[in-house]
Z-matrix of the N, CA and C atoms (Angstrom, degrees):
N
C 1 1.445
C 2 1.511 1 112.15
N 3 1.388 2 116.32 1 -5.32
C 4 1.319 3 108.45 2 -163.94
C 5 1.965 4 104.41 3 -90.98
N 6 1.256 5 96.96 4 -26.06
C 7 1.665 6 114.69 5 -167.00
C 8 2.006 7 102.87 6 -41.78
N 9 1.332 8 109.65 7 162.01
C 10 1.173 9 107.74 8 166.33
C 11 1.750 10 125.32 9 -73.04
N 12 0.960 11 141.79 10 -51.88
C 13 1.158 12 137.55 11 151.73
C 14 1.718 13 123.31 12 -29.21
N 15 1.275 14 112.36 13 -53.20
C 16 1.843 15 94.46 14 154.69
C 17 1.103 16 136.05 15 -98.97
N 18 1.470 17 110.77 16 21.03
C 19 1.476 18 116.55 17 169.92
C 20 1.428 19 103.99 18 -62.97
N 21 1.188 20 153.43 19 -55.75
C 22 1.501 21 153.01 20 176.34
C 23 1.123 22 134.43 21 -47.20
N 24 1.844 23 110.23 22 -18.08
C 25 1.393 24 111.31 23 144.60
C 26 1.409 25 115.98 24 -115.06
N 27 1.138 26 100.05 25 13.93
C 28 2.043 27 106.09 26 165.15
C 29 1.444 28 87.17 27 -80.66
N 30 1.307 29 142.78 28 -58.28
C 31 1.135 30 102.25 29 -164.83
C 32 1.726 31 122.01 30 -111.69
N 33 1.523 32 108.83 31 38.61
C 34 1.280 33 131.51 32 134.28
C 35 1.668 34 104.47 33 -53.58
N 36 1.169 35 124.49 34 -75.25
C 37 0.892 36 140.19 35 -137.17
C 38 2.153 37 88.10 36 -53.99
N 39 1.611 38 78.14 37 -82.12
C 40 1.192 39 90.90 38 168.51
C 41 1.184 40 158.56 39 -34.66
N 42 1.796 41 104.39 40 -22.12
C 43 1.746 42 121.97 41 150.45
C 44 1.762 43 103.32 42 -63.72
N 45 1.434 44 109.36 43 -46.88
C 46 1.734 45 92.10 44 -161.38
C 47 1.663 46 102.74 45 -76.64
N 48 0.985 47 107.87 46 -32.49
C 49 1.874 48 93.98 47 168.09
C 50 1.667 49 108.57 48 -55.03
N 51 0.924 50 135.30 49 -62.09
C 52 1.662 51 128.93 50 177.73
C 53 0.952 52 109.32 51 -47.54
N 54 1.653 53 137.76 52 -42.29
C 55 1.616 54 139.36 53 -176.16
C 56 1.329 55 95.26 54 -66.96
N 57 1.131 56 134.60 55 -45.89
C 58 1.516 57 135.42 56 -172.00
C 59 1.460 58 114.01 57 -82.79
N 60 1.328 59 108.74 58 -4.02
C 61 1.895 60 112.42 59 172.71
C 62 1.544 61 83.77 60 -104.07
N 63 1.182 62 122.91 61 -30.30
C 64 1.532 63 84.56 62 -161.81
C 65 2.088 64 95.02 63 -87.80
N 66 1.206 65 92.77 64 -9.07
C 67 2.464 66 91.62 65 -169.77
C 68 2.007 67 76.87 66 -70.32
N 69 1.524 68 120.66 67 -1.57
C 70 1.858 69 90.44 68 -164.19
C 71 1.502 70 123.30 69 73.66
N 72 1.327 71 116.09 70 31.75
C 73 1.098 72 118.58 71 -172.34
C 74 1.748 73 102.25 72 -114.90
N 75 1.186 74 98.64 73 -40.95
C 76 1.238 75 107.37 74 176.80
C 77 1.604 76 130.92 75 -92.85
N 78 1.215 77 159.77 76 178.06
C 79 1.231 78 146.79 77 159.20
C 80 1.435 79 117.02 78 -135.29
N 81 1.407 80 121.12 79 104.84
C 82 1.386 81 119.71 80 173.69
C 83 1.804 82 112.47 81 -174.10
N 84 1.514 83 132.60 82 155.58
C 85 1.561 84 140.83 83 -163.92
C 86 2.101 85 80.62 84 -91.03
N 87 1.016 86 102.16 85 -18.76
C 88 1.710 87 80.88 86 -154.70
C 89 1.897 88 89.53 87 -130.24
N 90 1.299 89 111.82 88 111.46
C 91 1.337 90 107.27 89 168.22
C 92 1.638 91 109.93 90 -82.15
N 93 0.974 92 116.33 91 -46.73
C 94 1.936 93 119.22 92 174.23
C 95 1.413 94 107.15 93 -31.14
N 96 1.183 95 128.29 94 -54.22
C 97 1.507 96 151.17 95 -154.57
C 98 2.159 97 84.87 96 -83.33
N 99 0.648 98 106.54 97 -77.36
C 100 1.483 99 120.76 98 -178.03
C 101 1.776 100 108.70 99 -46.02
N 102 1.711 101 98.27 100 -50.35
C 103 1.881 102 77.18 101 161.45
C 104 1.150 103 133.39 102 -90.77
N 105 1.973 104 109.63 103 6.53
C 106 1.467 105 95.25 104 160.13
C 107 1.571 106 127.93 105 -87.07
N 108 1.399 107 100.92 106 -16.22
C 109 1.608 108 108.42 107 174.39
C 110 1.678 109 101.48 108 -79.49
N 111 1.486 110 143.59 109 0.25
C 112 1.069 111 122.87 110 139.88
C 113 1.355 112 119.59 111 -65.99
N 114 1.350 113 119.40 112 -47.06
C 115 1.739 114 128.95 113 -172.15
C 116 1.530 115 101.96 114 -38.20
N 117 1.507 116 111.28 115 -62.61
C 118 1.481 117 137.95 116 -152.37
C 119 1.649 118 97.97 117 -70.54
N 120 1.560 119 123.29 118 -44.32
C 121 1.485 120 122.73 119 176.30
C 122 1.220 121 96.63 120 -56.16
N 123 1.392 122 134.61 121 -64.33
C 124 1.445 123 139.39 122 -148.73
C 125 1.826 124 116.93 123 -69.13
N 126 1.316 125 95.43 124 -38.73
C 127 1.359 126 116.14 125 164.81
C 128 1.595 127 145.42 126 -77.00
N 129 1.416 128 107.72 127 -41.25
C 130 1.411 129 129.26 128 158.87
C 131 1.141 130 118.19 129 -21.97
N 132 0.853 131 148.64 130 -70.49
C 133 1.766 132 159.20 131 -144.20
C 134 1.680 133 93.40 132 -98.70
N 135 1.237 134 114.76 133 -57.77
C 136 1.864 135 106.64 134 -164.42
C 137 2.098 136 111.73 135 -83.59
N 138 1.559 137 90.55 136 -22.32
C 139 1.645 138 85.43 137 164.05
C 140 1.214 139 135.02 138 -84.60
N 141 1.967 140 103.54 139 -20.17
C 142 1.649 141 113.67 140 179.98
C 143 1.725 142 101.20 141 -89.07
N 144 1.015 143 118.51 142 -5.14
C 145 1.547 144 119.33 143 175.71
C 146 1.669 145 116.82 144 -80.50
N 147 1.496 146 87.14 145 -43.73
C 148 1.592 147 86.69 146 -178.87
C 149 1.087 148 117.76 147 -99.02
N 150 1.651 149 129.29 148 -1.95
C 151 1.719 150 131.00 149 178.04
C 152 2.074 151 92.13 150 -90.81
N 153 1.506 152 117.35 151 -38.43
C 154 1.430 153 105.16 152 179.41
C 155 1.749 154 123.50 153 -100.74
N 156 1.164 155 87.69 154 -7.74
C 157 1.969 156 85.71 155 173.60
C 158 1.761 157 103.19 156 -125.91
N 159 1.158 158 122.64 157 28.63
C 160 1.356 159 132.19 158 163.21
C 161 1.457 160 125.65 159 45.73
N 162 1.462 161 134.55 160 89.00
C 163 1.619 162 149.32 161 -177.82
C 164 1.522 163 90.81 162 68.31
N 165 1.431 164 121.52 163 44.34
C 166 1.639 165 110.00 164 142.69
C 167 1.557 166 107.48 165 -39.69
N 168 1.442 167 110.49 166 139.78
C 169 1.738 168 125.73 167 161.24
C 170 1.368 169 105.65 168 -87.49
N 171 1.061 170 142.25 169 105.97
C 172 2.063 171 125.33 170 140.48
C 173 1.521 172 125.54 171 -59.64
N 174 1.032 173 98.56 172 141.47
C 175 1.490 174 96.19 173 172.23
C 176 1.402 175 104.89 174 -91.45
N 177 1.347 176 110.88 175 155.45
C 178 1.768 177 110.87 176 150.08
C 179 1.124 178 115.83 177 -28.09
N 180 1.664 179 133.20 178 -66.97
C 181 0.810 180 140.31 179 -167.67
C 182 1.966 181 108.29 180 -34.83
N 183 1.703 182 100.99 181 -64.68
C 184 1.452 183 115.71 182 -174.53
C 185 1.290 184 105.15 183 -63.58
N 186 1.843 185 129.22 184 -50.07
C 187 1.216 186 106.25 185 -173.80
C 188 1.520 187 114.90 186 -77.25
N 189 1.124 188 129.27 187 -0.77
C 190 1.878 189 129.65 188 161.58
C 191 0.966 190 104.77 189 -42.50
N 192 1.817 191 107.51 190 -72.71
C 193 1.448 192 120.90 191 -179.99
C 194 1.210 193 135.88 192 -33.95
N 195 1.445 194 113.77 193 -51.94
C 196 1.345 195 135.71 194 170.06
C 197 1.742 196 110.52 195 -41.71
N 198 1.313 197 96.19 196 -49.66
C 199 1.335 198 129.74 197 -159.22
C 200 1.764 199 92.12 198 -59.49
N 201 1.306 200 105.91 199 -71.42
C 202 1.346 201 114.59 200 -171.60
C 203 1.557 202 114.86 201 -78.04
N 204 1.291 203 111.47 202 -6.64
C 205 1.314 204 94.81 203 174.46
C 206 1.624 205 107.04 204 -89.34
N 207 0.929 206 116.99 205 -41.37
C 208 1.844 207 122.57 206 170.18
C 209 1.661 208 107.75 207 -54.87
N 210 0.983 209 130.08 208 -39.21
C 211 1.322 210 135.00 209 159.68
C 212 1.536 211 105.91 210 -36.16
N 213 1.579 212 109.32 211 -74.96
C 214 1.530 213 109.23 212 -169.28
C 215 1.429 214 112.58 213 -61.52
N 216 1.655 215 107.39 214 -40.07
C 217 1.865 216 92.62 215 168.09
C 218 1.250 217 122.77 216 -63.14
N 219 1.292 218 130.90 217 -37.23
C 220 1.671 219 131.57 218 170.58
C 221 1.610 220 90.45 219 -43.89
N 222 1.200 221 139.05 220 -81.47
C 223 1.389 222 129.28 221 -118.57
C 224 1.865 223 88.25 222 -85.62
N 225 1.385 224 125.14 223 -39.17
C 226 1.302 225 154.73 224 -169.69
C 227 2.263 226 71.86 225 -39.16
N 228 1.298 227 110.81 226 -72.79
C 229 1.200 228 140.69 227 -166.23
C 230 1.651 229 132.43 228 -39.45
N 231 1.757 230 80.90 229 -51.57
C 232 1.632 231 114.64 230 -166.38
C 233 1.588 232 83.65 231 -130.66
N 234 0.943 233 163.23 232 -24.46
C 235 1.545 234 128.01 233 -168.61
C 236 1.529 235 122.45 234 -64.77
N 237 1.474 236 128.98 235 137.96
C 238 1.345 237 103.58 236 169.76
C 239 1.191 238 116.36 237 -96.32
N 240 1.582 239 97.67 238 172.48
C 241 1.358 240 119.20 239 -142.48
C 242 1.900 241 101.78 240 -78.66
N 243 1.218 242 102.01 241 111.63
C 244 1.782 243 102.81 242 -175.03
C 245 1.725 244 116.27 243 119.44
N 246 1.333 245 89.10 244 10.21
C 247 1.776 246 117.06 245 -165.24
C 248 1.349 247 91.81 246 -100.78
N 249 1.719 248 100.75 247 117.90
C 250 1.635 249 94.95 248 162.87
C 251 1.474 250 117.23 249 -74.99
Protein backbone atom coordinates (compact mmCIF):
# COMPACT_ATOMS: atom_id res chain seq x y z
CA UNK A 1 0.00 0.00 0.00
CA UNK A 2 2.76 2.23 0.45
CA UNK A 3 4.03 2.19 -3.43
CA UNK A 4 3.29 5.19 -5.66
CA UNK A 5 0.69 3.89 -7.90
CA UNK A 6 -1.65 2.97 -4.87
CA UNK A 7 -0.98 5.74 -2.94
CA UNK A 8 -4.17 7.55 -4.61
CA UNK A 9 -6.47 5.12 -3.48
CA UNK A 10 -4.55 4.51 -0.20
CA UNK A 11 -5.53 7.62 0.54
CA UNK A 12 -9.07 7.28 -0.75
CA UNK A 13 -9.22 4.73 1.41
CA UNK A 14 -8.01 6.52 4.16
CA UNK A 15 -10.13 9.83 3.90
CA UNK A 16 -13.38 7.62 4.20
CA UNK A 17 -12.17 5.89 7.36
CA UNK A 18 -11.59 9.47 9.05
CA UNK A 19 -15.05 10.72 7.56
CA UNK A 20 -16.51 7.73 9.24
CA UNK A 21 -14.51 8.36 12.67
CA UNK A 22 -15.40 11.60 12.63
CA UNK A 23 -19.88 10.69 11.41
CA UNK A 24 -19.02 8.18 14.89
CA UNK A 25 -19.35 5.35 13.01
CA UNK A 26 -16.16 4.16 13.37
CA UNK A 27 -13.74 3.96 16.47
CA UNK A 28 -10.05 4.50 16.33
CA UNK A 29 -6.75 7.55 17.13
CA UNK A 30 -5.30 6.40 13.76
CA UNK A 31 -7.48 6.01 10.60
CA UNK A 32 -4.23 5.14 8.22
CA UNK A 33 -3.48 2.22 10.57
CA UNK A 34 -7.24 1.18 10.47
CA UNK A 35 -7.37 1.36 6.61
CA UNK A 36 -4.55 -0.77 6.38
CA UNK A 37 -5.97 -3.46 8.63
CA UNK A 38 -8.99 -3.23 6.26
CA UNK A 39 -6.62 -3.65 3.06
CA UNK A 40 -4.75 -6.63 4.84
CA UNK A 41 -8.33 -8.47 6.01
CA UNK A 42 -9.59 -8.16 2.47
CA UNK A 43 -6.46 -9.24 0.90
CA UNK A 44 -4.74 -11.83 3.08
CA UNK A 45 -6.13 -15.07 2.09
CA UNK A 46 -6.35 -14.43 -1.97
CA UNK A 47 -2.71 -12.84 -2.19
CA UNK A 48 -0.98 -15.49 0.20
CA UNK A 49 -2.71 -18.23 -1.92
CA UNK A 50 -1.61 -17.17 -5.09
CA UNK A 51 2.11 -15.72 -4.28
CA UNK A 52 2.61 -19.45 -2.22
CA UNK A 53 0.58 -22.14 -4.03
CA UNK A 54 1.00 -20.46 -7.52
CA UNK A 55 -2.26 -19.12 -9.99
CA UNK A 56 -4.72 -20.33 -7.26
CA UNK A 57 -8.37 -19.54 -9.00
CA UNK A 58 -11.18 -18.10 -6.39
CA UNK A 59 -14.41 -18.38 -7.04
CA UNK A 60 -16.99 -15.70 -6.32
CA UNK A 61 -18.21 -17.83 -4.06
CA UNK A 62 -14.57 -17.71 -1.92
CA UNK A 63 -13.79 -14.18 -2.73
CA UNK A 64 -17.52 -13.05 -1.20
CA UNK A 65 -16.53 -14.94 1.67
CA UNK A 66 -13.28 -13.58 2.13
CA UNK A 67 -14.87 -10.42 1.53
CA UNK A 68 -17.37 -10.63 4.31
CA UNK A 69 -15.57 -12.27 6.66
CA UNK A 70 -12.80 -9.39 6.92
CA UNK A 71 -15.64 -7.03 6.86
CA UNK A 72 -17.11 -8.51 10.12
CA UNK A 73 -13.60 -8.51 11.77
CA UNK A 74 -12.95 -4.81 10.74
CA UNK A 75 -16.22 -3.59 12.17
CA UNK A 76 -16.06 -6.51 15.16
CA UNK A 77 -12.65 -4.16 15.66
CA UNK A 78 -13.39 -0.60 14.61
CA UNK A 79 -17.15 -0.23 15.03
CA UNK A 80 -18.30 2.22 17.56
CA UNK A 81 -19.79 1.34 20.36
CA UNK A 82 -23.81 1.98 19.79
CA UNK A 83 -23.22 1.50 15.97
CA UNK A 84 -25.55 -0.68 14.29
Amino acid sequence: MGDVVGGERRSAVVGDEGRLVDQGVLKTDDPALAAHHFAGLLLWIPVNRAMFHGGVQHTEADLDLYATAGIRAFLAAYRAPGTP
